[in-house]
C-alpha positions as CSV (number, residue, x, y, z in Angstrom):
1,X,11.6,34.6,14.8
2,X,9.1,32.1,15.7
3,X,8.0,29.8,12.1
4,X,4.7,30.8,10.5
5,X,1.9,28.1,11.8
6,X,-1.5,27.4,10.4
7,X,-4.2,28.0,13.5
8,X,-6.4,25.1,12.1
9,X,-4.6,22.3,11.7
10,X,-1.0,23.3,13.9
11,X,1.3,22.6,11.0
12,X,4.0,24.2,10.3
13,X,4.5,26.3,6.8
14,X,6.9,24.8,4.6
15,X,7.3,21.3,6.0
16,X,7.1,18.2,4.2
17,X,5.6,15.1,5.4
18,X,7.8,12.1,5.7
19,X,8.0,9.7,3.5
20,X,7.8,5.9,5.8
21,X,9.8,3.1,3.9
22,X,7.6,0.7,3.3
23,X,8.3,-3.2,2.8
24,X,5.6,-3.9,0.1
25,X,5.2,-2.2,-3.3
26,X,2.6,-1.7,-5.7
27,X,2.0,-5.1,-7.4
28,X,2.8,-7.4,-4.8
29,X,0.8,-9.9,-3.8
30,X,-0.6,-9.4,0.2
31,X,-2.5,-10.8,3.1
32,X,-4.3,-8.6,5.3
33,X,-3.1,-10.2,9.1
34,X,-5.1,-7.9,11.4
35,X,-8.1,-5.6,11.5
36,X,-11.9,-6.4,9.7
37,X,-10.1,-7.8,6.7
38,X,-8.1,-10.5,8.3
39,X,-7.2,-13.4,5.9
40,X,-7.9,-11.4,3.0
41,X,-5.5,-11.9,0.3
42,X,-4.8,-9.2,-2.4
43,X,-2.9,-7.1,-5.5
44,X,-1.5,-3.7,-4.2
45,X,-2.8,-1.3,-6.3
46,X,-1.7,1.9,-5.0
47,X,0.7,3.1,-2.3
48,X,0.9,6.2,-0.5
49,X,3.7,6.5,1.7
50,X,3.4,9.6,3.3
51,X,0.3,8.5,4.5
52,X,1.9,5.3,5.5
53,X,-1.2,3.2,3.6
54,X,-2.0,0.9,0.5
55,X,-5.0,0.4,-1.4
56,X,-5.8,-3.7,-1.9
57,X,-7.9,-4.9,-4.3
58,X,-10.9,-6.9,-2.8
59,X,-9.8,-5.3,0.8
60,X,-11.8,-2.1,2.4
61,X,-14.4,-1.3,-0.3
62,X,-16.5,1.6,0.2
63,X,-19.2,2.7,-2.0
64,X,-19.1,6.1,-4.0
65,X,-22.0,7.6,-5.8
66,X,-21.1,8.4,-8.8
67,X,-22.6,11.4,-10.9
68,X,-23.2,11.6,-14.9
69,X,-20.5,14.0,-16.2
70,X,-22.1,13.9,-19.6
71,X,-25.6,13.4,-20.4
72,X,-25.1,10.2,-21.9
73,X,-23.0,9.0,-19.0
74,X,-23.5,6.8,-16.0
75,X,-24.4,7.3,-12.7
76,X,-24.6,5.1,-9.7
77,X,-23.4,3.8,-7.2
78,X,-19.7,2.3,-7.3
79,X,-17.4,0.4,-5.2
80,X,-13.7,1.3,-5.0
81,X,-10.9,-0.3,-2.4
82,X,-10.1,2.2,0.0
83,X,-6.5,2.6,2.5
84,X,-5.5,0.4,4.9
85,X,-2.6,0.8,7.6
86,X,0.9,-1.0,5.8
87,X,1.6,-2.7,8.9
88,X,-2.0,-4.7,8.8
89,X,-0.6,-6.6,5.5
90,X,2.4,-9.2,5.0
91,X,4.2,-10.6,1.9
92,X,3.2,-13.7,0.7
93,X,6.1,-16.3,0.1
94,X,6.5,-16.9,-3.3
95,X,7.5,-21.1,-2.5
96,X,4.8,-21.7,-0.4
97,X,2.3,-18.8,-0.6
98,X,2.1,-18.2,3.2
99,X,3.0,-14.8,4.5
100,X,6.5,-13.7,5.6
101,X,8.8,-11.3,6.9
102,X,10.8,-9.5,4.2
103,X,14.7,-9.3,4.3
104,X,16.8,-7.3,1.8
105,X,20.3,-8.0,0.3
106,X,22.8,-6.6,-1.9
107,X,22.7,-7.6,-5.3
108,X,26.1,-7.9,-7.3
109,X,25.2,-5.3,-9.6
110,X,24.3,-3.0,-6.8
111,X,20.7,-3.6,-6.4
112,X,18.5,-4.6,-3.4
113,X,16.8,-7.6,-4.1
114,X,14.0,-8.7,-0.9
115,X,14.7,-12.4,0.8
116,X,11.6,-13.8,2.3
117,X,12.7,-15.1,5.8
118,X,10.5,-17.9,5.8
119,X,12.0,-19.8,2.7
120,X,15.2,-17.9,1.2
121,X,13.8,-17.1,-1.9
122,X,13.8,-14.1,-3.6
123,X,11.0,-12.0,-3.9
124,X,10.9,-10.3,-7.4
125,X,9.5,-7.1,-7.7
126,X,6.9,-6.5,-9.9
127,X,7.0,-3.6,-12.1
128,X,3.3,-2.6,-12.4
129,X,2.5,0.1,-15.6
C-alpha cells in the first residue's frame, strides 16, 4: 500500500522533519561570514533547527506593520530580525573575539563542553531564560 501524500506540497503524511545539529545555540555570540550581512556581529536569539536557521539580533531585519489589538494600543510599523542560513554565521573566540571553528570534548562528568579550534579555550554555553 502506497503512503498517503499531500498533492500540494508532495509530503508525506506522518513524517517529521529532521532536526540538523547545529554548532551555535541560542545566546551565543556570532558573526555573520557570508551573504548581505557579512561582518555583522550578533546575540542568537532564537534557533529553529528543523528549519536549519537562527534569528540574530541587529542581522536581517524586516519591517512588520503592526495593527492595534486594543483601542488604546499601538500601531505601526516595526522592525524584527528575521532567519538566516546557520552555516552563514561562526562562533566568535572567547580569547581573542575573532571567529572559529567549534570542536567538542568530553567532559569528566559526562558532558560536552565546545573547544574553539583557533585558541583551546572553552566555549561556555550560555543558558538564555
Amino acid at each position: 500500500m502506497k503512503p498517503l501524500v499531500y498533492k500540494k506540497t508532495r509530503k508525506v503524511r506522518g513524517t517529521e522533519p529532521e532536526r540538523h545539529k547545529l554548532h551555535v545555540a541560542k545566546g551565543d555570540t556570532v558573526r555573520v561570514i557570508s551573504g548581505e550581512h557579512r561582518g555583522r556581529e550578533g546575540k542568537i536569539l532564537q534557533v529553529h533547527p528543523k528549519r536549519f536557521r537562527i534569528v540574530v539580533e541587529g542581522v536581517n531585519l524586516l519591517k512588520k506593520h503592526k495593527r492595534a489589538t486594543t483601542a488604546q494600543g499601538e500601531s505601526g510599523i516595526i522592525e524584527i530580525a528575521g532567519p538566516i542560513a546557520a552555516s552563514n554565521v561562526m562562533l566568535l573566540d572567547p580569547k581573542s573575539g575573532e571567529p572559529t571553528r567549534v570542536r567538542r570534548r568530553r567532559d569528566k562528568d559526562g558532558t560536552f563542553e565546545r573547544i574553539a579550534v583557533k585558541s583551546g579555550q572553552p566555549i561556555p554555553r550560555v543558558r538564555a531564560k
